[in-house]
C-alpha positions in Angstrom: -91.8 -8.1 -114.1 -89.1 -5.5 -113.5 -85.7 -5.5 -111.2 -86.2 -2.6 -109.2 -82.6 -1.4 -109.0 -82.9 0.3 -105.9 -83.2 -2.6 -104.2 -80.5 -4.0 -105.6 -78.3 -1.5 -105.0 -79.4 -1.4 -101.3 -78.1 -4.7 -101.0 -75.6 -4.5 -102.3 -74.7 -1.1 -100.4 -75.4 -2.7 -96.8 -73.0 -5.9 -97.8 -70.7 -4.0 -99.1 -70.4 -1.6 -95.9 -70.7 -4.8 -93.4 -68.3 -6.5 -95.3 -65.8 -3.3 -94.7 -66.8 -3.1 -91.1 -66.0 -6.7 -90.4 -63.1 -6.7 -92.6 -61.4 -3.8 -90.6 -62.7 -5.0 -87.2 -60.6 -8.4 -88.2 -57.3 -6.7 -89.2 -57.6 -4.2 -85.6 -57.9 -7.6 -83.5 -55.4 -9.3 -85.3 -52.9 -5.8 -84.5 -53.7 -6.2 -81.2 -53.4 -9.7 -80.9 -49.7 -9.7 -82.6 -48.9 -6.5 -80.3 -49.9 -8.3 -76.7 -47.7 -11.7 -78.1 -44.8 -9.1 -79.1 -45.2 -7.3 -75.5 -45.6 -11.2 -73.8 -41.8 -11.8 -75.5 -40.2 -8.3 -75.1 -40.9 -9.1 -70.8 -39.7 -12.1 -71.3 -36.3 -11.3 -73.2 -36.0 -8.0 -70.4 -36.5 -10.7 -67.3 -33.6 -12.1 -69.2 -31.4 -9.4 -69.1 -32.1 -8.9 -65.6 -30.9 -12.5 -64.8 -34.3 -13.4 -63.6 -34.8 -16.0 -65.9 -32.6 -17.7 -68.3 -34.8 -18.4 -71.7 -33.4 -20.3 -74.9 -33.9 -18.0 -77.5 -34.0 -20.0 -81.0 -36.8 -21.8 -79.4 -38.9 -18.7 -78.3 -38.4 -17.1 -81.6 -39.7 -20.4 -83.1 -42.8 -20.6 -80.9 -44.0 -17.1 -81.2 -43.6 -17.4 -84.9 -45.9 -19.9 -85.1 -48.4 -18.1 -83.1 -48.0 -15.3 -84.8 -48.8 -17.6 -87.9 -51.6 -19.3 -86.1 -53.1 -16.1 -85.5 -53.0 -14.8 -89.2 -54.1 -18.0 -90.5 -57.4 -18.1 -88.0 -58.2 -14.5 -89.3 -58.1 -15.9 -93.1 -60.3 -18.6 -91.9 -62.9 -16.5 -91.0 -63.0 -14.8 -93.5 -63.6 -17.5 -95.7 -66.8 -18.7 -93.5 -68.0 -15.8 -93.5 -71.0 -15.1 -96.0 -70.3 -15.1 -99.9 -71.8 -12.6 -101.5 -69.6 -10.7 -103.7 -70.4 -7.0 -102.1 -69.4 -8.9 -99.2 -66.5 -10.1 -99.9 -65.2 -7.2 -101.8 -66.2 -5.0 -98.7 -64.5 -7.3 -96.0 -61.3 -7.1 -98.4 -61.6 -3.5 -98.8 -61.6 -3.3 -95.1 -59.0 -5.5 -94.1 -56.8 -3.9 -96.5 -57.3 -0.4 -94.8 -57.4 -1.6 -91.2 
């Protein structure tokens, strides 16, 4: 009764690599989601300019902080629902890191 090693190592191979995938997959959707709220307040501070709209400042700086927050915090989240195996989680770091 023998551990065959290369199925271990096939497991851990194909955690590893869909824990790098998801990892980096997170970290582009969280770019892109902290680019679109930075665009949505950029228009909002040019409508200003233009005297289209008059906006108070401290309290949009506040507010888009927070999502901005919200949004990292979500991302953390699911990564820690996602499943625990250590190839896993070492992948989906890995990955996040480099995204």
């Amino acid at each position: 009764m023998g551990i065959s090693l290369s199925g271990v190592g096939g497991d851990v191979g194909v955690g590893f690599i869909a824990g790098f995938i998801t990892g980096y997959a997170l970290k582009k959707i969280l770019k892109v989601v902290l680019v679109l709220i930075g665009m949505y307040v950029l228009s909002l501070l040019w409508l200003q300019y233009k005297g289209v709209i008059s906006i108070n400042t401290n309290k949009l700086f506040n507010l888009s902080g927070s999502i901005s927050n919200q949004a990292v915090s979500a991302a953390e989240k699911l990564l820690g629902i996602l499943p625990g195996t250590s190839a896993f989680t070492i992948g989906a770091y890995i990955g996040f890191r480099k995204g």
